[in-house]
MILO-478470 format. One line per field, with one value per residue (C-alpha): x, y, z; residue number from 1; chain; residue in one letter. Coordinates in nm, 4 decimals, decimal comma, always signed. Layout:
N
c1: X; ...
c2: Y; ...
c3: Z; ...
n: NUM; ...
chain: A; ...
res: A; ...
This chain:
170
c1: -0,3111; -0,4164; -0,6333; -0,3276; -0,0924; -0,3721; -0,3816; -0,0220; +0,0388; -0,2420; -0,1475; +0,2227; +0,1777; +0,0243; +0,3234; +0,5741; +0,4222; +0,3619; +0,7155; +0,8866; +0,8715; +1,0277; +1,2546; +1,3767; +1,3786; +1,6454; +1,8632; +1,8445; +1,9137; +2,2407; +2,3378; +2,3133; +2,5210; +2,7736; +2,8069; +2,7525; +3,0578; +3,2785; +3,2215; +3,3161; +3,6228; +3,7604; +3,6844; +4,0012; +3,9133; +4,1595; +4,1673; +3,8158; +3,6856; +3,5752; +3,7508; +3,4800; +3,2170; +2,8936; +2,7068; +2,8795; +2,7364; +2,7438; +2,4801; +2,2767; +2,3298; +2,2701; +1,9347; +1,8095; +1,9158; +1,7206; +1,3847; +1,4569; +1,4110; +1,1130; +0,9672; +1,0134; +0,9143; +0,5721; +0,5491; +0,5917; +0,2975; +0,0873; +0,1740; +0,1103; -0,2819; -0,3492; -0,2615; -0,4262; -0,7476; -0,7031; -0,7247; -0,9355; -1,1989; -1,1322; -1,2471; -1,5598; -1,6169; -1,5592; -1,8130; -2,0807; -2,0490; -2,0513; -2,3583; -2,5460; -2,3624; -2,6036; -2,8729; -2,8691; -2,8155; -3,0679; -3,3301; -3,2329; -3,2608; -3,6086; -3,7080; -3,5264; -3,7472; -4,0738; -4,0583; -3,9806; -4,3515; -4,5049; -4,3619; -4,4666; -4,8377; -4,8092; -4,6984; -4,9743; -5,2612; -5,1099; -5,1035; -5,4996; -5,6124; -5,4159; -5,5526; -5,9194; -5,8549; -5,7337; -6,0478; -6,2184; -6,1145; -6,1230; -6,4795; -6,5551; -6,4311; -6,5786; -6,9373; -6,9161; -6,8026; -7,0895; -7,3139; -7,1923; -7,1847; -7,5704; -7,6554; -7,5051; -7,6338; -7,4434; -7,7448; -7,6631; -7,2770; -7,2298; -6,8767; -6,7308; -6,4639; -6,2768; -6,2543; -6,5534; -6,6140; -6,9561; -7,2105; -7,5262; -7,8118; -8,0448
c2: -1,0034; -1,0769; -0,7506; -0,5728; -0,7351; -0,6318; -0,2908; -0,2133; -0,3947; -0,1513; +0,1373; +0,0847; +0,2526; +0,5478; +0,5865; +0,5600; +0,8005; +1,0435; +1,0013; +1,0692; +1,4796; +1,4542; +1,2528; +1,4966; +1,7885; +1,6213; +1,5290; +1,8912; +1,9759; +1,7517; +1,8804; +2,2797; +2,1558; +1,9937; +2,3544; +2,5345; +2,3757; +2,3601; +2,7583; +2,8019; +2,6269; +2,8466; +3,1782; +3,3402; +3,3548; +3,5229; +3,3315; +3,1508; +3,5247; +3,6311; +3,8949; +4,0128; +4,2220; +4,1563; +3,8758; +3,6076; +3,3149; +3,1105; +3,2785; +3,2224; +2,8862; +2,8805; +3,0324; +2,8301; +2,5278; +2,6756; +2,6837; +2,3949; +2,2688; +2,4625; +2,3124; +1,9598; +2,0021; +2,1578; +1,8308; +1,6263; +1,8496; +1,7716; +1,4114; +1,3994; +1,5366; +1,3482; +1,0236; +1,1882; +1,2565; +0,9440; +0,7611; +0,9281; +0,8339; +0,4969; +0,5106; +0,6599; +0,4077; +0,1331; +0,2947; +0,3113; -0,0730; -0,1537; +0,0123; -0,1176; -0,4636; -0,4088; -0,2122; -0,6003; -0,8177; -0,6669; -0,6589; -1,1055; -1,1234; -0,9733; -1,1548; -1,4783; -1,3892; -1,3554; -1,7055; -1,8060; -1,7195; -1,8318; -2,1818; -2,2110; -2,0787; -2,3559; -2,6123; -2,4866; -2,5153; -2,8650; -2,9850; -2,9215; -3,0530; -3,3711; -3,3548; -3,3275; -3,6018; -3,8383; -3,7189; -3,8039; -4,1170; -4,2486; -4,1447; -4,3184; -4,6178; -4,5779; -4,5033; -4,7925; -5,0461; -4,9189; -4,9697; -5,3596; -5,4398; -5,3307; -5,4828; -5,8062; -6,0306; -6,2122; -6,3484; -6,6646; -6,7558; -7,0828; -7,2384; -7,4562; -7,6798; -7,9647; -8,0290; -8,2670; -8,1150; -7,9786; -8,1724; -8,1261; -8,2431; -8,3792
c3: -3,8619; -4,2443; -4,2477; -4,1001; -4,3739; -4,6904; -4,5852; -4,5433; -4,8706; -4,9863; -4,8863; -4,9420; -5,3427; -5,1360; -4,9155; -5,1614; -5,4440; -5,1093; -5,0653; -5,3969; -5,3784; -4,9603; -5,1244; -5,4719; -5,2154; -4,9682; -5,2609; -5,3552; -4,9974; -5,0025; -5,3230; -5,1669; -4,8698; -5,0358; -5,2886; -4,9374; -4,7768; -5,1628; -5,1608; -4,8070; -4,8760; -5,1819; -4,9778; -4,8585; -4,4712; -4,2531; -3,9079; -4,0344; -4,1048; -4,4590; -4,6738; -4,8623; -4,7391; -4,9882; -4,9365; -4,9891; -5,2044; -4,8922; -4,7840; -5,0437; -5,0534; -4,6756; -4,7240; -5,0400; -4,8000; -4,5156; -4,7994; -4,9109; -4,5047; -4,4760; -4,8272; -4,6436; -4,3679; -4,4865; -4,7274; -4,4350; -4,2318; -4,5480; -4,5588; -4,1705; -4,2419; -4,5218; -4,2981; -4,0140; -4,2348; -4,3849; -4,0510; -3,9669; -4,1980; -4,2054; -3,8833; -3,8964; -4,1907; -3,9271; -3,7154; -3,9467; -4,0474; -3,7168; -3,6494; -3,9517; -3,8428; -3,4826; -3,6531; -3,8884; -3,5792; -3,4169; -3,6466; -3,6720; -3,3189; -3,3390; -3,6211; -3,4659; -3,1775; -3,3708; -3,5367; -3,1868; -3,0600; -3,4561; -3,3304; -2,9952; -3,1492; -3,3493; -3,1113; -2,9443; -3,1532; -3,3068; -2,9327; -2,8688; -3,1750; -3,0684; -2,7332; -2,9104; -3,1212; -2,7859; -2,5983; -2,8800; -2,9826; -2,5875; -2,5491; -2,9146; -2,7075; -2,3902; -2,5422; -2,7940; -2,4730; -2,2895; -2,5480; -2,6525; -2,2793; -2,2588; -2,5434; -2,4684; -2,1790; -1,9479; -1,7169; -1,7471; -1,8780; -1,9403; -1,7305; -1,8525; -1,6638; -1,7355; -1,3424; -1,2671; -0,9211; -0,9580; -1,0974; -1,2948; -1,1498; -1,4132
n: 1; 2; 3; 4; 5; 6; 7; 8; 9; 10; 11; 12; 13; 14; 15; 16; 17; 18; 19; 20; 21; 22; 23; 24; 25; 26; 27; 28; 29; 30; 31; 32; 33; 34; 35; 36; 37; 38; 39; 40; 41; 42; 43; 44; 45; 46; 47; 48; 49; 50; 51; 52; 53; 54; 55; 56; 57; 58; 59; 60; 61; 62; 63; 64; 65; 66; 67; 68; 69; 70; 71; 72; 73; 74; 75; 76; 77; 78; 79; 80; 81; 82; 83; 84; 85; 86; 87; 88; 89; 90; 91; 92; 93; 94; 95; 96; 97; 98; 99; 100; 101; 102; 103; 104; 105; 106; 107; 108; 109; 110; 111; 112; 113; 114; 115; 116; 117; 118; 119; 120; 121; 122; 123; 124; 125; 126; 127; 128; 129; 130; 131; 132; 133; 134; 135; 136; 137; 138; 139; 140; 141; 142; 143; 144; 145; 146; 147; 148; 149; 150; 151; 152; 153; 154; 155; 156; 157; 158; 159; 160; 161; 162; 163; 164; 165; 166; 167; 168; 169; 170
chain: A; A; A; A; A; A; A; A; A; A; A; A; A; A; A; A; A; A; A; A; A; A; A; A; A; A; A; A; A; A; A; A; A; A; A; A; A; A; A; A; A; A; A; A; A; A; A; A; A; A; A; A; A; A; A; A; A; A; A; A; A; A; A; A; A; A; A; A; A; A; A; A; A; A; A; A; A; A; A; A; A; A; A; A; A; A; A; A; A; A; A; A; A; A; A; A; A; A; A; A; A; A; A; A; A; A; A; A; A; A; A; A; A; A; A; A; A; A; A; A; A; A; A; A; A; A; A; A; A; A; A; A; A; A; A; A; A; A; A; A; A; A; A; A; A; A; A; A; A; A; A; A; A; A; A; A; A; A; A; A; A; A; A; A; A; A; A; A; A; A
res: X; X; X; X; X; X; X; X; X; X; X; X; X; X; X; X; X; X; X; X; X; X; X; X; X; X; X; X; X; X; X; X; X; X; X; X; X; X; X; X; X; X; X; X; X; X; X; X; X; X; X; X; X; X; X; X; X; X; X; X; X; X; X; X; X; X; X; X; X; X; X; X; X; X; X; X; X; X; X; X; X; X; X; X; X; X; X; X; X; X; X; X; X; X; X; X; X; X; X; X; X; X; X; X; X; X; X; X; X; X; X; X; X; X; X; X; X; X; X; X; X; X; X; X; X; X; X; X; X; X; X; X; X; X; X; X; X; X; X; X; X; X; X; X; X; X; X; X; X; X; X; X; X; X; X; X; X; X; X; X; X; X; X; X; X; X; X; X; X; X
């Protein structure tokens, strides 16, 4: 509705600088009818018949009026294709940004698409080098368990109780 609004208030100038000559040429029209219809009534008509036989000034006036139609309406067929051609390219302007507007979201969603798989590459390679590091550290472990358990002996442990239930013979 806003973009409607901005253009009309836009274009409005246009419209009414377009309009000034339609405009002078029907006031001239108005002012040729009005002498058209003042000179038919001062001809002496005999029953609504005119006496003289050269042509009359009403026809002249009648056919500058008729020009003066013809001059309008032409200025209206011009106005008519310039707002045609005017539309006209204003559309194809909308076409081409909204095909550079895909050819742009497009190229994102491809690029979107690529840092997608970079990510995931480096999930990847982050996760094994974790995993390494786990495997590693639990064998550390394991190994170094195996080798205190070896290297400690526990032939003979030593119980101690505080239950006097088995004896030591001496």
């Amino acid at each position: 509705m806003k973009s409607i609004l901005f253009f009309w208030v836009y274009l409005l100038p246009f419209q009414i600088i377009a309009q000034v000559p339609v405009e002078n040429l029907l006031k001239e029209r108005q002012n040729l009818l009005y002498q058209l219809q003042e000179t038919k009534r001062n001809t002496p008509t005999v029953m609504g018949v005119a006496l003289e036989s050269r042509p009359s000034p009403e026809g002249h006036l009648a056919m500058r009026i008729i020009e003066k139609d013809n001059a309008i309406i032409q200025k209206l067929q011009l106005s008519d294709r310039i707002d045609h051609s005017s539309i006209l390219s204003e559309n194809e302007q909308y076409k081409t940004i909204t095909l550079s507007q895909e050819q742009d979201i497009q190229k994102l969603k491809n690029a979107l698409t690529q840092k997608g798989y970079e990510v995931n590459a480096s999930r990847l390679e982050k996760r094994k080098f974790e995993l390494a590091t786990l495997i590693f550290f639990i064998g550390t472990i394991t190994f170094g368990w195996l080798f205190v358990r070896d290297k400690i002996s526990f032939d003979n442990p030593i119980q101690l109780s505080s239950i006097p239930i088995f004896t030591k013979k001496e």
